[in-house]
N, C-alpha and C positions, 0 to 999 in steps of 0.2 A: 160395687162394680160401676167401673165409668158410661154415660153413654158412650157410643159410637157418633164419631163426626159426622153429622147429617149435610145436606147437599148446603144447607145457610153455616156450616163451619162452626159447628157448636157444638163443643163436650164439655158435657156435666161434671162434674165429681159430687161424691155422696157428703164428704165433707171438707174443708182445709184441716189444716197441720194448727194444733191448738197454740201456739206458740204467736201465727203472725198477725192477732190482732194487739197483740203486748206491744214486737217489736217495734209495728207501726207506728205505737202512740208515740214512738221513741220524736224527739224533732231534731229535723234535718241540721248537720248532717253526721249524728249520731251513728256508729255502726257497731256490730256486736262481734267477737270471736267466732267463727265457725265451730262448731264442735261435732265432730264426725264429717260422715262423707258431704263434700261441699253438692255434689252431684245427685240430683233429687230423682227420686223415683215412685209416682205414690199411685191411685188407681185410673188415672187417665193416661197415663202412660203408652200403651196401645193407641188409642184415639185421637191424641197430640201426635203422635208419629208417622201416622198416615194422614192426618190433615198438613202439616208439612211434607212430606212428600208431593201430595198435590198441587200445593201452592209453588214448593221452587216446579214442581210440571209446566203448571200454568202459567206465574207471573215471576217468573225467576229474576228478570229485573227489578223489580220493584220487592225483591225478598233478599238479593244477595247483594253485597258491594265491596268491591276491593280496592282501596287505594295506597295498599300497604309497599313493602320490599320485598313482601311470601316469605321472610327469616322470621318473625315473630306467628308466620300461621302455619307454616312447616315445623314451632316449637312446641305451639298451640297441640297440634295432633298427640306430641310426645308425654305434655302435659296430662291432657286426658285421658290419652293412653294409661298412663300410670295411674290417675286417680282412679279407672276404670277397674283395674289390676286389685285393688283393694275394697272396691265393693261389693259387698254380698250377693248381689245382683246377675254380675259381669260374669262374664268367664274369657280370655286372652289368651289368644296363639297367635305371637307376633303383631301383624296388622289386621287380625281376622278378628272380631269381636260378635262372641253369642250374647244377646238380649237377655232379659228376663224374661223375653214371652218369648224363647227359643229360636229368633228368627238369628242368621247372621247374616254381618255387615262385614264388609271388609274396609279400612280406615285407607287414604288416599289422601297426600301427602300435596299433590295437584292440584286436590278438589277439597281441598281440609275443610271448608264451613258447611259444604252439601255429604260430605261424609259423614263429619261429627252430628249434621242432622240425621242423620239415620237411625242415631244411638242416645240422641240427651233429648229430655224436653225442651231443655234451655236452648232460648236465643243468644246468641254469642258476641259482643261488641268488642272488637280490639283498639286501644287506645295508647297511641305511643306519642312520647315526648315530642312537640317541637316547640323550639324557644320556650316561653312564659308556661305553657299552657298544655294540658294533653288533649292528641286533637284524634277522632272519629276516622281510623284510617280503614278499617276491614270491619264489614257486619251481615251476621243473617239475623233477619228481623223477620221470622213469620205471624210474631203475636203481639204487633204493635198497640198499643193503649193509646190513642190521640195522636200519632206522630207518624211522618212518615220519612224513611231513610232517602231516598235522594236529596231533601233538605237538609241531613244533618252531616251526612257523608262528607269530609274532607273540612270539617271544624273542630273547633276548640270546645271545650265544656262549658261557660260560657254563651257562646251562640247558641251550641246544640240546646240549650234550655229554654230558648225564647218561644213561645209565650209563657212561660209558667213563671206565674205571679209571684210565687214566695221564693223562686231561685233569684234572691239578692244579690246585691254585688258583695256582702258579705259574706251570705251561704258560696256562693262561689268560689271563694277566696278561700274559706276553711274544708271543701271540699278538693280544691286544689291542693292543698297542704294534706290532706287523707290523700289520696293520687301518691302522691310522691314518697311518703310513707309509709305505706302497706308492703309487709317483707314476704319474699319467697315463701315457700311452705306456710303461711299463717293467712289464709285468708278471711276476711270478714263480711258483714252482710247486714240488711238490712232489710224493711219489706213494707208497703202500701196496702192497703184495706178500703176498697171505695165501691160504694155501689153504684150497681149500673143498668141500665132500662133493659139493653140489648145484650145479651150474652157471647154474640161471637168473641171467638179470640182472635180471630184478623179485622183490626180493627182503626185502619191508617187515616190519617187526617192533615188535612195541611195548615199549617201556621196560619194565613188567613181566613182559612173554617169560623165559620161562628161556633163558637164553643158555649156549651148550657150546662151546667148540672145538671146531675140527675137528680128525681125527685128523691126526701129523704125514704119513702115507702117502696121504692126500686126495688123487682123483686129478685135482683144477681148482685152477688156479691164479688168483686173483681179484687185479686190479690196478687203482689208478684212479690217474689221472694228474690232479692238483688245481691248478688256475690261480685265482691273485689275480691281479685287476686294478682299478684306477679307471677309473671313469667320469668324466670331466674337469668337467660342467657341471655336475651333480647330487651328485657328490662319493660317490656311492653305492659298492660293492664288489661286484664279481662274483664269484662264489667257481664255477666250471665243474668237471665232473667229466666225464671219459673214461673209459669201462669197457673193461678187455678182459677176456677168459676163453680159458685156454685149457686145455687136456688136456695133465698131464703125461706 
């Protein structure tokens, strides 16, 4: 059983999903086939969902951004929807979606990225084509790892990665070429393993932050589980993040 988000925005889990210290080691920008539901659901569940809740309460600017056309997040909802339809988990009547901890949400077509929070751990990054580059058009970011979305909002892949060191201009380039790639119905995924002093999962930072390591005896292990996928009609890119923490 998960903690509960205490008032410093911190939920536990008992363990991660045995898989993502493998894929991690993978190097960028390596990604793997999804295999079963892309949509994650493990024992934080509850706690991640009422810590977001609060956060768009409280800092909904600094948690949501739209700089989309709303046809790629009005497809988004359709998207999910159906994935939703097929998990173990879910249960769907129409726009109305029961949880697996029985609460329901009703899906809002308006309000697509604070709806879908209602119902996914995942933070949701939509990324649609302009010229060269896929660029940062619509995101909810309640469980940012060093970054913070007013800096990346309305960029390219590219920028959006500045300061990170090993984002090359060649990693970028062959990451751009995955972007353009990745078909309908097959989404792929990836995932990070790093430990960290501090446990919150809201965790925003700005590009000139002094940035430290953490030491190697840190006693939270910090993981996200990263899904690409397309959107079929809009051609746009989901890029989804899964956070866990846990105590080493």
């Amino acid at each position: 059983m998960s903690l509960l988000a205490d008032r410093r925005g911190v939920v536990l889990q008992e363990r991660l999903a045995p898989d993502l210290a493998e894929v991690a080691a993978d190097a960028l920008p390596r990604m793997r086939p999804v295999e079963g539901p892309w949509i994650t659901v493990d024992d934080a569940y509850a706690g991640q969902l009422r810590l977001k809740a609060e956060l768009l309460r409280t800092r909904p600017k600094e948690v949501v951004a739209d700089r989309s056309s709303g046809v790629a997040l009005r497809e988004l909802v359709d998207v999910v929807r159906a994935a939703l339809a097929e998990h173990p988990g879910f249960e769907i009547n129409g726009l109305q979606v029961t949880r697996p901890d029985g609460q329901r949400v009703r899906l809002d077509y308006g309000q697509a990225l604070q709806s879908l929070s209602a119902v996914l751990q995942e933070d949701l990054c939509i990324l649609e084509r302009r010229g060269a580059q896929h660029v940062l058009t619509a995101a909810l970011l309640c469980f940012p790892a060093s970054w913070t979305l007013s800096e990346k909002i309305g960029n390219p892949l590219m920028r959006i990665h500045k300061p990170v060191e090993e984002y090359s201009e060649s990693v970028a380039a062959r990451v751009q070429r995955l972007f353009d790639g990745v078909q309908p119905g097959r989404p792929i995924w990836r995932a990070n393993y790093l430990r960290y002093a501090d446990p919150r999962l809201h965790q925003p930072k700005r590009e000139d932050a002094p940035r430290h390591d953490a030491p190697a005896d840190a006693p939270y292990i910090r993981s996200e589980r990263q899904t690409v996928l397309r959107l079929p009609r809009s051609g746009a890119v989901l890029f989804a993040i899964h956070t866990s923490v846990v105590a080493d």
